[in-house]
N, C-alpha and C positions, 0 to 999 in steps of 0.2 A: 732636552728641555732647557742644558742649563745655557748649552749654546746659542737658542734661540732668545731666551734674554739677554744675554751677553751683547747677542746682536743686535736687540731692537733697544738697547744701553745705549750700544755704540753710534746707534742710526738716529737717535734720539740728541745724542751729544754734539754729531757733526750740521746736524742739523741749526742747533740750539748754536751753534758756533759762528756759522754761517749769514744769519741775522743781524749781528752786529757789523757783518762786513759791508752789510746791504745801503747800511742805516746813516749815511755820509749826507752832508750841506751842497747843495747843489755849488758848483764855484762859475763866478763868470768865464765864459768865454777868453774874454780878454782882463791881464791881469790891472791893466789899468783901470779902476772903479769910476772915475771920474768920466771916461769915455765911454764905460758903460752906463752910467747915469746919462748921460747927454742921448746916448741911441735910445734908452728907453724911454727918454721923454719925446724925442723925437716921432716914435715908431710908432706912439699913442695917439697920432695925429694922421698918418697912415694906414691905405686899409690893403689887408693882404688881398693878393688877384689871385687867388686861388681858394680860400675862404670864402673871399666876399661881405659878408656879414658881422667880419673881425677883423679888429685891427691889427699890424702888423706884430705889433708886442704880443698879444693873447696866440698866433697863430702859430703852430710848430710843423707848418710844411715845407717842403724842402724849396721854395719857390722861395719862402717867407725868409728861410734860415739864409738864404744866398743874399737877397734883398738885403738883412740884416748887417749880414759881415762885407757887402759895397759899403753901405755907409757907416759901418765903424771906420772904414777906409779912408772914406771922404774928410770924419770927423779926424781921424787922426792926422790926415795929408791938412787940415786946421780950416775946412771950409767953413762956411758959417750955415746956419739952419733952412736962410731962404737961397744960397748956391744948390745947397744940396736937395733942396723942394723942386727947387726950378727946374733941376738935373730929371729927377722922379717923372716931373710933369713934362716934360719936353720929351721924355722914354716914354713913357705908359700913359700919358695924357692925364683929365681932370679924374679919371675912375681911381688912379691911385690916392689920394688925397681924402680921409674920412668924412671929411664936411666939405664936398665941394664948396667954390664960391658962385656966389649968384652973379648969372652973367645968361647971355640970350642962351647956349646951348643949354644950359642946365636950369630954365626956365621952370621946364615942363616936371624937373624933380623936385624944386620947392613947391611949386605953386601947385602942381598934379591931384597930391593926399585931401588939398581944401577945395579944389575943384568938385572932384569925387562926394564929398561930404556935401555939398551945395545941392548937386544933382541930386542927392539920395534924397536932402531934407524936402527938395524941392517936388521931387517924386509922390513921397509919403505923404505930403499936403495936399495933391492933385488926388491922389487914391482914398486919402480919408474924405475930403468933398464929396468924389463922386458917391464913396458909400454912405454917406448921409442924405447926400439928396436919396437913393434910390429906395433906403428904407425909411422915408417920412411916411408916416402913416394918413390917410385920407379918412378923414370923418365921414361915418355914414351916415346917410338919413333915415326916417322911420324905416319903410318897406325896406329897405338893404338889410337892417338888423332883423326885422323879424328873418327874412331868406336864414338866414347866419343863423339865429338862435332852431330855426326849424331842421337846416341842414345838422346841427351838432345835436339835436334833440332833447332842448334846453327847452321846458313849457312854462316857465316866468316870462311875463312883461318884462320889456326893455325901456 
């Protein structure tokens, strides 16, 4: 018994030990901060091609991490921000770049989402029409209403 605390003392302590090793500030990459501020602001403008949906800063895939450390490369070889775009864009075309620019191929990705939204408004006002026209009610005349009041077995005058 006294062993087994003894043990779960000790498994207790290396553990509790362990935690503070864990517990460290992530450190840049590269020891230079300035280049690392420059790629992060860089890379927020950039979108990873493997994510898709995130930009290259947010992204920790290994496509992204390679990406990343080219252009600390670039930065440090003292390119400027639109060599090193241009670089990007002329390798992987306008899909790398977060906010493509508006130009005839990428037409269809501005303009697409307001298209879409046109069609739909333009839809829902054809469907709401037609189902107004088809439930307008027609006014009946005497003998229709009595038919009506006799078939539902309604014995008031109408």
């Amino acid at each position: 018994m006294k062993r087994y605390l003894l043990f779960c003392l000790m498994t207790i302590c290396f553990f509790s030990q362990s935690f503070g090793v864990m517990a460290e500030e992530a450190r840049p990459l590269e020891n230079n901060v300035a280049v690392e501020e420059h790629l992060q602001k860089l890379s927020e403008d950039l979108r990873c091609l493997v994510c898709q949906n995130q930009t290259l800063a947010d992204s920790h895939a290994d496509l992204a991490l390679d990406l990343k450390q080219e252009i600390r490369e670039m930065i440090i070889k003292g390119m400027s921000d639109q060599d090193i775009i241009d670089y990007l864009v002329a390798r992987y075309g306008d899909f790398v770049l977060y906010r493509p620019p508006f130009k005839l191929t990428t037409l269809l990705l501005w303009v697409g989402p307001f298209l879409l939204l046109l069609i739909g408004a333009i839809s829902l006002y054809i469907t709401l029409k037609r189902r107004a026209k088809i439930q307008t009610d027609e006014h009946l005349d005497a003998e229709e209403k009595h038919k009506v009041s006799e078939l539902l077995g309604i014995n008031r005058e109408l």
